[in-house]
ZAGU-582177 format. One record per residue: residue number from 0; residue in one letter; x, y, z of N, C-alpha, C in turn. Coordinates in pm, whole numbers. Atoms other than C-alpha are relative to their C-alpha. Example, Ala and Ser with C-alpha at 12.3 -4.5 7.8 and 13.67 -1.06 7.14 Angstrom:
2
+-----+------+--------+--------+--------+--------+--------+--------+--------+--------+--------+
| pos | code |    n.u |    n.v |    n.w |   ca.u |   ca.v |   ca.w |    c.u |    c.v |    c.w |
+-----+------+--------+--------+--------+--------+--------+--------+--------+--------+--------+
|   0 |    A |     89 |   -119 |      0 |   1230 |   -450 |    780 |     90 |    120 |      0 |
|   1 |    S |    -82 |   -119 |     -6 |   1367 |   -106 |    714 |    -77 |    109 |     73 |
+-----+------+--------+--------+--------+--------+--------+--------+--------+--------+--------+
***
This chain:
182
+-----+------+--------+--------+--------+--------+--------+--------+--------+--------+--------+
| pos | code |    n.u |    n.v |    n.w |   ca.u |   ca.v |   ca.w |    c.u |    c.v |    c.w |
+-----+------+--------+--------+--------+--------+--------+--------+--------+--------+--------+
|   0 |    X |    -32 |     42 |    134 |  13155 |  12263 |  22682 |    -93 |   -116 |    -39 |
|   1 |    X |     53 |    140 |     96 |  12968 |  12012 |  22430 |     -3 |     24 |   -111 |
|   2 |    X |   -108 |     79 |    144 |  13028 |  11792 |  22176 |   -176 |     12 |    -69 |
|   3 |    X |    134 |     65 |     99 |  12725 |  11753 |  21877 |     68 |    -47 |    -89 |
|   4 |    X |    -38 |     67 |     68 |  12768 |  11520 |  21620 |    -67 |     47 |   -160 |
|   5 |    X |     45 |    -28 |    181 |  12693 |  11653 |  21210 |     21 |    -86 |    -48 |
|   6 |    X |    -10 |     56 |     95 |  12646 |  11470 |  20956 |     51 |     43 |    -99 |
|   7 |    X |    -84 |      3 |    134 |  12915 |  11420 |  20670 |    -59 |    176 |    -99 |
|   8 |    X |     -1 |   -113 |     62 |  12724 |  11628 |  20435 |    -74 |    125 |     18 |
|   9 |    X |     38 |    -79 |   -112 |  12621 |  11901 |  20679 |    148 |     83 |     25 |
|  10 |    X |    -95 |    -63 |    -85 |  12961 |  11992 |  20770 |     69 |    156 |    -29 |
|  11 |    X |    -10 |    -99 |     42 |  13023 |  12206 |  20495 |    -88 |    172 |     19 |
|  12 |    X |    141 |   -123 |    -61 |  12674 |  12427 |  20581 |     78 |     39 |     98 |
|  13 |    X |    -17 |    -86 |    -92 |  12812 |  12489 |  20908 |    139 |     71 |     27 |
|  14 |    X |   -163 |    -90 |     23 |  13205 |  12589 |  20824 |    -67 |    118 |    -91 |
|  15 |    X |     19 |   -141 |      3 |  13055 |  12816 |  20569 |    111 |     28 |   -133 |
|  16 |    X |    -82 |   -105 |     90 |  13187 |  12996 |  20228 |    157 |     37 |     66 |
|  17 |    X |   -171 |    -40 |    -67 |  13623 |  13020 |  20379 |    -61 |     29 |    174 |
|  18 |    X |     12 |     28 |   -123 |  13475 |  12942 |  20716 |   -119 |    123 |     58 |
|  19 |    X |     65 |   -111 |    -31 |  13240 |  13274 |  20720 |   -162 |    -82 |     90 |
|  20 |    X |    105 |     41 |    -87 |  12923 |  13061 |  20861 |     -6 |    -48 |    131 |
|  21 |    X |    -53 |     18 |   -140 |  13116 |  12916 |  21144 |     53 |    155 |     97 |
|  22 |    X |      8 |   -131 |    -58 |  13244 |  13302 |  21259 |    -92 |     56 |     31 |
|  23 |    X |     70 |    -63 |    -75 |  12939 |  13420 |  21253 |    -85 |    -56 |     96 |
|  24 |    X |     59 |     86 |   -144 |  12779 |  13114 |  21524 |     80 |     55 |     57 |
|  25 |    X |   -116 |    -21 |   -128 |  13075 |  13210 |  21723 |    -11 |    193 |     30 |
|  26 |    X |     28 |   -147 |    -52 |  13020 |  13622 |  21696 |   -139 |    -17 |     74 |
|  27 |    X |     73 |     -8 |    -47 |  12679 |  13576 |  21732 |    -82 |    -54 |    158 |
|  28 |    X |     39 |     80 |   -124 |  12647 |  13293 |  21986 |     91 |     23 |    158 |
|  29 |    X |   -125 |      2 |   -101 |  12931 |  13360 |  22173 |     76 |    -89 |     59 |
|  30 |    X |    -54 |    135 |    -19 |  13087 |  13051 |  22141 |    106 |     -1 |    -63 |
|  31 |    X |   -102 |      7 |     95 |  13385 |  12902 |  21985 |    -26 |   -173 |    -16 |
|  32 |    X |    -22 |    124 |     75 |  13368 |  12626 |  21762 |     92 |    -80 |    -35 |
|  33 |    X |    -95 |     76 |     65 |  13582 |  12333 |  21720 |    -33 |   -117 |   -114 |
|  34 |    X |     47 |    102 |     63 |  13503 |  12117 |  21414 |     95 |    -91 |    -66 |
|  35 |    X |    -84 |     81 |     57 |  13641 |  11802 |  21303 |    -64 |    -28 |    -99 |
|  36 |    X |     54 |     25 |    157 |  13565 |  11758 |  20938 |    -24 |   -107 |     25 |
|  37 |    X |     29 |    108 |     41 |  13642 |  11402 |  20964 |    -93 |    -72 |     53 |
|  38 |    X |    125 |     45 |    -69 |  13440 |  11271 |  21215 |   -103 |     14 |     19 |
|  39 |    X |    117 |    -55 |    -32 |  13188 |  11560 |  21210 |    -38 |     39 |    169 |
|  40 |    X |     39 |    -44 |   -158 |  13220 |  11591 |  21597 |     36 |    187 |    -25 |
|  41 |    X |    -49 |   -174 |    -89 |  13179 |  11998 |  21713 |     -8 |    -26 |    117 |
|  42 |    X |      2 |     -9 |   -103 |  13298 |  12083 |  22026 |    -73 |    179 |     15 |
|  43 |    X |    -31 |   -122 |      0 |  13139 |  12373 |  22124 |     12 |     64 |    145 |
|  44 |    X |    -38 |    -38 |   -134 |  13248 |  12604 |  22420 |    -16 |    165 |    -16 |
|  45 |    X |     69 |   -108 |    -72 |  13073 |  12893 |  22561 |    127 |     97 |     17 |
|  46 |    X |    -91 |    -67 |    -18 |  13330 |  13187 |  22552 |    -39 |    181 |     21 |
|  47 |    X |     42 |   -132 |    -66 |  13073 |  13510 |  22637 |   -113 |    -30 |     72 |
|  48 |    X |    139 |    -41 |    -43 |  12738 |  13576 |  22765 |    -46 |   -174 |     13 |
|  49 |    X |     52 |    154 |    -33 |  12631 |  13191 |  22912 |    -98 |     -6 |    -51 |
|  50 |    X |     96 |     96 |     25 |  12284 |  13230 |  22844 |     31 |     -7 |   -236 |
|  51 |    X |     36 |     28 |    177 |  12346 |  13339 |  22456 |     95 |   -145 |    -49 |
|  52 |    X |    -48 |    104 |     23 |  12581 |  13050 |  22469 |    -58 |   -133 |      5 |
|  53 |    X |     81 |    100 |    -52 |  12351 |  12781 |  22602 |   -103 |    -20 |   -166 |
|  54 |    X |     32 |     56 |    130 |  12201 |  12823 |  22236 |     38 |    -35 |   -163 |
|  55 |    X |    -70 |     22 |    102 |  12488 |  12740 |  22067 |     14 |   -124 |    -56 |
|  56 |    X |     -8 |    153 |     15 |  12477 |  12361 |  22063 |   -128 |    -15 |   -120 |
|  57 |    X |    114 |     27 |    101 |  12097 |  12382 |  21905 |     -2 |     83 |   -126 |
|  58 |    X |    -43 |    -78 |     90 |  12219 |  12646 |  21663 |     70 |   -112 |    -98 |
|  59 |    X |    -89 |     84 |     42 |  12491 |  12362 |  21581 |   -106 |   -123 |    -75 |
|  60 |    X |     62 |     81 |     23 |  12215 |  12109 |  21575 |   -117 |      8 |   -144 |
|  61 |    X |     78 |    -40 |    149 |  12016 |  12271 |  21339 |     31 |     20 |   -124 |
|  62 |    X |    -72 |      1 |    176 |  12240 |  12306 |  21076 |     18 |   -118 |    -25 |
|  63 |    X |    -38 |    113 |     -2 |  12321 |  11953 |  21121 |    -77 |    -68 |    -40 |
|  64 |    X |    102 |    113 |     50 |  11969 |  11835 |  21094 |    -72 |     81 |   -150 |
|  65 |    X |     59 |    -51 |     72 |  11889 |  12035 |  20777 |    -74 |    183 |    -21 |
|  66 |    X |     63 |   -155 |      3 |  11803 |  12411 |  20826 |    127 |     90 |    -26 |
|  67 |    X |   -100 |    -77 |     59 |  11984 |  12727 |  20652 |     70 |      9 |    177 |
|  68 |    X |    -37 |    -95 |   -130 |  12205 |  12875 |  20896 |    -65 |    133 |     12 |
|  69 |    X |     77 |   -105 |    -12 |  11957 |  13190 |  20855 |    -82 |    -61 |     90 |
|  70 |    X |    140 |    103 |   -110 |  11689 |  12953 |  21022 |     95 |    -32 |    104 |
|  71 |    X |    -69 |     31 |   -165 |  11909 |  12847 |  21289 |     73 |     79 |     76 |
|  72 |    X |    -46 |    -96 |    -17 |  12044 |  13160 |  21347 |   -147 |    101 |    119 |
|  73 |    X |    135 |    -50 |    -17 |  11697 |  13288 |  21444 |    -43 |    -18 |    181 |
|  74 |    X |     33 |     45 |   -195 |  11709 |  13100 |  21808 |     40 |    107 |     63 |
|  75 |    X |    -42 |   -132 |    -63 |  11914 |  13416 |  21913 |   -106 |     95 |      0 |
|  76 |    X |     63 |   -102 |    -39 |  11637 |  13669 |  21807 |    -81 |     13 |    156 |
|  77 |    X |    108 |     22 |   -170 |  11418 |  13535 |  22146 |     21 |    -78 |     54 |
|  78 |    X |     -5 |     99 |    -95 |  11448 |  13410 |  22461 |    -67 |   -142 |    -45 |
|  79 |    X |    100 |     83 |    -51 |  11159 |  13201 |  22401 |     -9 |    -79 |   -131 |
|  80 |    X |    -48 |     72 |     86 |  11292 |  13092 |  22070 |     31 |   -185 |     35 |
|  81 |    X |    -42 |    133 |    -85 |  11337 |  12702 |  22054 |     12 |   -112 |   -103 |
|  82 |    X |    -37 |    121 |    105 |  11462 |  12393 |  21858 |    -76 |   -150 |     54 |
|  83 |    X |     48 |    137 |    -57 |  11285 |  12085 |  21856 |     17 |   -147 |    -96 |
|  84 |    X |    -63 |    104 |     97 |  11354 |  11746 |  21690 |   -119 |   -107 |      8 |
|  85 |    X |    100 |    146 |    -24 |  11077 |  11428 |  21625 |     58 |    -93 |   -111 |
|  86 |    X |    -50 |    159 |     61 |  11192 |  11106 |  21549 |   -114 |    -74 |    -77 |
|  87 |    X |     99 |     39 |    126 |  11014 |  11044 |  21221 |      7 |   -213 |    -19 |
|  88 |    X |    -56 |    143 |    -13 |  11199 |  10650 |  21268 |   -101 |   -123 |     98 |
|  89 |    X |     12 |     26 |   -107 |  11041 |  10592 |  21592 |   -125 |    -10 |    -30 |
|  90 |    X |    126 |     75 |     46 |  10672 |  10581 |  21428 |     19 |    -33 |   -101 |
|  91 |    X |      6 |     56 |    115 |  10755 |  10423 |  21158 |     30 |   -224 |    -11 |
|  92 |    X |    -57 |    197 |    -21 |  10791 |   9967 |  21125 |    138 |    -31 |    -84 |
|  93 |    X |   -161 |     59 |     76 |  11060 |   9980 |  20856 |     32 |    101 |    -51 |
|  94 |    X |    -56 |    -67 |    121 |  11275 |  10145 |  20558 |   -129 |     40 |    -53 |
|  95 |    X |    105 |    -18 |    122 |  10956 |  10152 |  20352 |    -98 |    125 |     93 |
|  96 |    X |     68 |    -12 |   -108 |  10755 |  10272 |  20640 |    -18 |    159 |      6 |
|  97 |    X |    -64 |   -127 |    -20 |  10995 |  10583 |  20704 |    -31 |     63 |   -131 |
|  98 |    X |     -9 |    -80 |    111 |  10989 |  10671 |  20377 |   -131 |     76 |    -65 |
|  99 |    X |    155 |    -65 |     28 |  10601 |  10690 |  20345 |      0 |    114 |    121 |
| 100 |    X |     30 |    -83 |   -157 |  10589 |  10867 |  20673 |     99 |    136 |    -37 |
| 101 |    X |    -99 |   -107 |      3 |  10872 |  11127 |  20567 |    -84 |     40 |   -154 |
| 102 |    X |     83 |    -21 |    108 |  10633 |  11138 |  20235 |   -127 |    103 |     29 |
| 103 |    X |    134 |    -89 |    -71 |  10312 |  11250 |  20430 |     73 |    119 |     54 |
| 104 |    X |    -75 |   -144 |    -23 |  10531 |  11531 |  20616 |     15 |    106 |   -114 |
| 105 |    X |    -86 |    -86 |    103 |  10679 |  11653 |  20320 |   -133 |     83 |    -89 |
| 106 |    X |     98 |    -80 |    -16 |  10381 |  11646 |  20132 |      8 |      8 |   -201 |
| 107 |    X |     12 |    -60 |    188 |  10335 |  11686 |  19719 |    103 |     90 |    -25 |
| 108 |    X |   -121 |   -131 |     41 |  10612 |  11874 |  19612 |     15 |    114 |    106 |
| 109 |    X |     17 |     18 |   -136 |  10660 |  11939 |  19957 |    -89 |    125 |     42 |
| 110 |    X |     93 |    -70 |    -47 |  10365 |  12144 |  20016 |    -46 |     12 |    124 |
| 111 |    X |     33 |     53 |   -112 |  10265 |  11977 |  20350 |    104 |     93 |     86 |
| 112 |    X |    -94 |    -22 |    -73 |  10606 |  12097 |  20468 |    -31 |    179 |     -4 |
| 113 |    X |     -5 |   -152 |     27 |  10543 |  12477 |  20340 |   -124 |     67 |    100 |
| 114 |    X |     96 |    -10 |    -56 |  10210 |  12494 |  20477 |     11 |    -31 |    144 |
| 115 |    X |    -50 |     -9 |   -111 |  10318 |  12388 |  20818 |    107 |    105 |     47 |
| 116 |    X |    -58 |   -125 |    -17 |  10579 |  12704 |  20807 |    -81 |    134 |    -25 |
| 117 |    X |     70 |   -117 |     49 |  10300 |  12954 |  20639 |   -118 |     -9 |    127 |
| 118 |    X |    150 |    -28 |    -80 |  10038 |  12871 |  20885 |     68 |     15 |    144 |
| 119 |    X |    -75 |    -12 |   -175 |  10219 |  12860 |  21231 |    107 |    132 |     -1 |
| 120 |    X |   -159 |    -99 |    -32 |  10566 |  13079 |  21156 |     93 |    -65 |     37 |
| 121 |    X |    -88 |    112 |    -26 |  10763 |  12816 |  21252 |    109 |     -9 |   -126 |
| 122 |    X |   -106 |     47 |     84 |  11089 |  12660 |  21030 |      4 |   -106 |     43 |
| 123 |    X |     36 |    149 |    -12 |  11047 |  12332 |  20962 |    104 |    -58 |   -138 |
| 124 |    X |    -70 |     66 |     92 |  11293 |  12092 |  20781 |      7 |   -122 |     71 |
| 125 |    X |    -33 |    165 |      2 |  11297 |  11739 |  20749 |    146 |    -74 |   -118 |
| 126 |    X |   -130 |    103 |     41 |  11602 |  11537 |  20688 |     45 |    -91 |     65 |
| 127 |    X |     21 |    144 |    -81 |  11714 |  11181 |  20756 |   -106 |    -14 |     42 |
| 128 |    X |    139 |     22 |    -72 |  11492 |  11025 |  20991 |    -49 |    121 |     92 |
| 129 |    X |     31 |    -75 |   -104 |  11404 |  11360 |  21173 |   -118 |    150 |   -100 |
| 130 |    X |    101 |    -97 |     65 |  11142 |  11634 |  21136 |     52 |    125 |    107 |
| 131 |    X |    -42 |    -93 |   -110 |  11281 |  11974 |  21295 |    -52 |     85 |     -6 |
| 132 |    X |     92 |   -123 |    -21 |  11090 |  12273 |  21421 |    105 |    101 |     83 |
| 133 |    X |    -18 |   -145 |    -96 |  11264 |  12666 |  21529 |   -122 |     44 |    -15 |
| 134 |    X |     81 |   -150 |    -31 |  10985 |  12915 |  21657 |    -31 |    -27 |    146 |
| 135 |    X |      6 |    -26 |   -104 |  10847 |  13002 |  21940 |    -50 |   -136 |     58 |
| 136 |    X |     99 |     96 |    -97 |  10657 |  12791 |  22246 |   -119 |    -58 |    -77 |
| 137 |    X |    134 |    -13 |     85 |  10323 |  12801 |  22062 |    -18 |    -78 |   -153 |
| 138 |    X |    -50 |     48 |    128 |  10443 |  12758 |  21706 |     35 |   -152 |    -12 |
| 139 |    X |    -50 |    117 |     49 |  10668 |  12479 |  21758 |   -117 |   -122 |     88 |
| 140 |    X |     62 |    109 |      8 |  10368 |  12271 |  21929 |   -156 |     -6 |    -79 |
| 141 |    X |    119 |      9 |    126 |  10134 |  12353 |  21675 |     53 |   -122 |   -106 |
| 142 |    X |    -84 |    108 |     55 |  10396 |  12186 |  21418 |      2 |   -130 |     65 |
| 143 |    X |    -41 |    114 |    -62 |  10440 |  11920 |  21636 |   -127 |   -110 |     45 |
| 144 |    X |     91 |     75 |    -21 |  10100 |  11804 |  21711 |    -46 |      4 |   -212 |
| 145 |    X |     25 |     33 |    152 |  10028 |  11849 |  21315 |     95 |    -91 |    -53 |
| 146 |    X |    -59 |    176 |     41 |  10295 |  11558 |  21233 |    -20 |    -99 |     86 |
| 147 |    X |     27 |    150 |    -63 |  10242 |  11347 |  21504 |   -158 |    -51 |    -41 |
| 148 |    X |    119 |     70 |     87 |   9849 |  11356 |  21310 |     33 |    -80 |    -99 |
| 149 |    X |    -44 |     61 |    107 |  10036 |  11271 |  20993 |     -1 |   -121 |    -10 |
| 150 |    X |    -62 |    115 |    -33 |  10243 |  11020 |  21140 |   -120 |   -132 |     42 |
| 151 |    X |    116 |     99 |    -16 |   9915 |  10871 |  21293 |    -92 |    -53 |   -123 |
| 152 |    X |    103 |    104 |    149 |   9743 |  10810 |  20934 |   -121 |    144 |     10 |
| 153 |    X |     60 |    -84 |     23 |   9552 |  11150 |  20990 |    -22 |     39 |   -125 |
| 154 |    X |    -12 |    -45 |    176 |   9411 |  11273 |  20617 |     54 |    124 |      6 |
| 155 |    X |    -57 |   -102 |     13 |   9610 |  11582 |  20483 |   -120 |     84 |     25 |
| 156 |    X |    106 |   -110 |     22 |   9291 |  11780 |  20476 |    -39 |     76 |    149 |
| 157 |    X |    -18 |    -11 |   -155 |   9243 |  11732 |  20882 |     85 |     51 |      7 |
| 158 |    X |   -124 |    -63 |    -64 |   9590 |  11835 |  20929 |      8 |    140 |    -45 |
| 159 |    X |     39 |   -129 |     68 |   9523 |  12146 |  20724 |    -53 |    105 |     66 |
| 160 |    X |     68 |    -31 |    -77 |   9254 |  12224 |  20883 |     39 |     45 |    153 |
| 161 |    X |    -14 |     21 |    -81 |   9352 |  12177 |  21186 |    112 |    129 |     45 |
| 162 |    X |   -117 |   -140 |     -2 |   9698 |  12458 |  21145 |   -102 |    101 |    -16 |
| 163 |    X |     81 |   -128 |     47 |   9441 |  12669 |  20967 |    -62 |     69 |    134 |
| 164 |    X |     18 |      6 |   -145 |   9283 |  12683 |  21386 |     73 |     54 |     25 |
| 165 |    X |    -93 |    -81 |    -95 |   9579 |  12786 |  21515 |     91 |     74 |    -45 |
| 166 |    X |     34 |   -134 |     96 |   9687 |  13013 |  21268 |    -58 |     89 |     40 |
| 167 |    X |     88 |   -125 |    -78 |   9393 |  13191 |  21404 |     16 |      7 |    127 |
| 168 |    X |    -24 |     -1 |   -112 |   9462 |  13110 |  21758 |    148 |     71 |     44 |
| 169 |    X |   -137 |    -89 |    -27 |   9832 |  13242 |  21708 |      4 |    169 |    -22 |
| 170 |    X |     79 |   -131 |     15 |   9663 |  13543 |  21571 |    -58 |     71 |     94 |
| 171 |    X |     87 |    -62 |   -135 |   9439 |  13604 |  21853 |     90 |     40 |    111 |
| 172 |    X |    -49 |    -49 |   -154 |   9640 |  13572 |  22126 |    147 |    115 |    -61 |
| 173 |    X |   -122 |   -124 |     35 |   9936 |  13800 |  21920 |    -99 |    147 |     33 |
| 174 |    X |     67 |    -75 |    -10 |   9696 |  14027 |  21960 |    -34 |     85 |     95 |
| 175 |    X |     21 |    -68 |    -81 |   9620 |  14050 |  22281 |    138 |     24 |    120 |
| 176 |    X |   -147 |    -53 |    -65 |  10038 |  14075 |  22354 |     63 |    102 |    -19 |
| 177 |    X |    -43 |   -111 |    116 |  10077 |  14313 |  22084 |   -121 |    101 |    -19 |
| 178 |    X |     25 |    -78 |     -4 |   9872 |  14550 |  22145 |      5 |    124 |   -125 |
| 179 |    X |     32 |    -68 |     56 |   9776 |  14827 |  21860 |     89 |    140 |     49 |
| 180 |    X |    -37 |   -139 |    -56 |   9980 |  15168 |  21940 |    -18 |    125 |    -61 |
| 181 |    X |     61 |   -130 |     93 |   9780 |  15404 |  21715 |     10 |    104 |     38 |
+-----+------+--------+--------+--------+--------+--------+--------+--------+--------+--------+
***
């Protein structure tokens, strides 16, 4: 069993239209959910298949930090599926700081943010102090080295650039996993 902690206005995302978004974590994950509105604590507890359960907490987490439940739903299609979290706070000196720094991520009418999902495949949402990545191995440290450029004062154009690379590198090697079956 474990506990994750949601945020207030999060809680509703993961109960769900008469609770329908919470049933289906629990069909799908094979878990059972306990949520306390008030506090926002879920308990959740593994009640089929361990490993599909083992990605019920980051399922939980992801709704919590900002992603549909379609996007966080997604960790089930693959093993090799994976949630990741960067503490946008943690390079930043203050309030003002964070807010530029959660600015560069985001991005012009958050373009920065779109373009880091169109060029990798990844799902990327930022909320509060956090920047969150589902996709694969590959994906999510493509994303992940492209904000920690951000975060460093990297220009948008480098960081661009830079996805645009592995974009093609995620390309290539799909390629030679995925095979052609003409």
């Amino acid at each position: 069993m474990q506990h994750v902690k949601v945020p207030d206005d999060r809680i509703g995302v993961l109960i769900g239209r008469g609770g329908e978004t919470m049933r289906e974590i629990e069909e799908q994950a094979e878990v059972r959910l306990d949520i306390d509105s008030e506090s926002g604590n879920v308990r959740i507890e593994k009640v089929g298949d361990p490993v599909l359960g083992l990605k019920g907490p980051d399922i939980v987490k992801a709704i919590g930090r900002g992603f549909s439940p379609e996007d966080a739903l997604t960790l089930l299609e693959d093993d090799m599926m994976m949630f990741e979290l960067i503490d946008i706070e943690a390079a930043s000196r203050n309030k003002n700081d964070l807010r530029r720094q959660k600015g560069r991520l985001i991005g012009e009418s958050g373009r920065t943010r779109e373009l880091m999902e169109e060029l990798t495949g990844a799902s990327v949402a930022i909320y509060g102090s956090t920047l969150g990545i589902i996709g694969g191995p590959r994906q999510v440290e493509a994303v992940r080295e492209a904000a920690e450029m951000l975060l460093e004062g990297a220009p948008h154009g480098t960081v661009y650039s830079f996805l645009e690379e592995k974009r093609n590198e995620l390309k290539h090697k799909g390629m030679e996993y995925h095979p052609y079956q003409g």
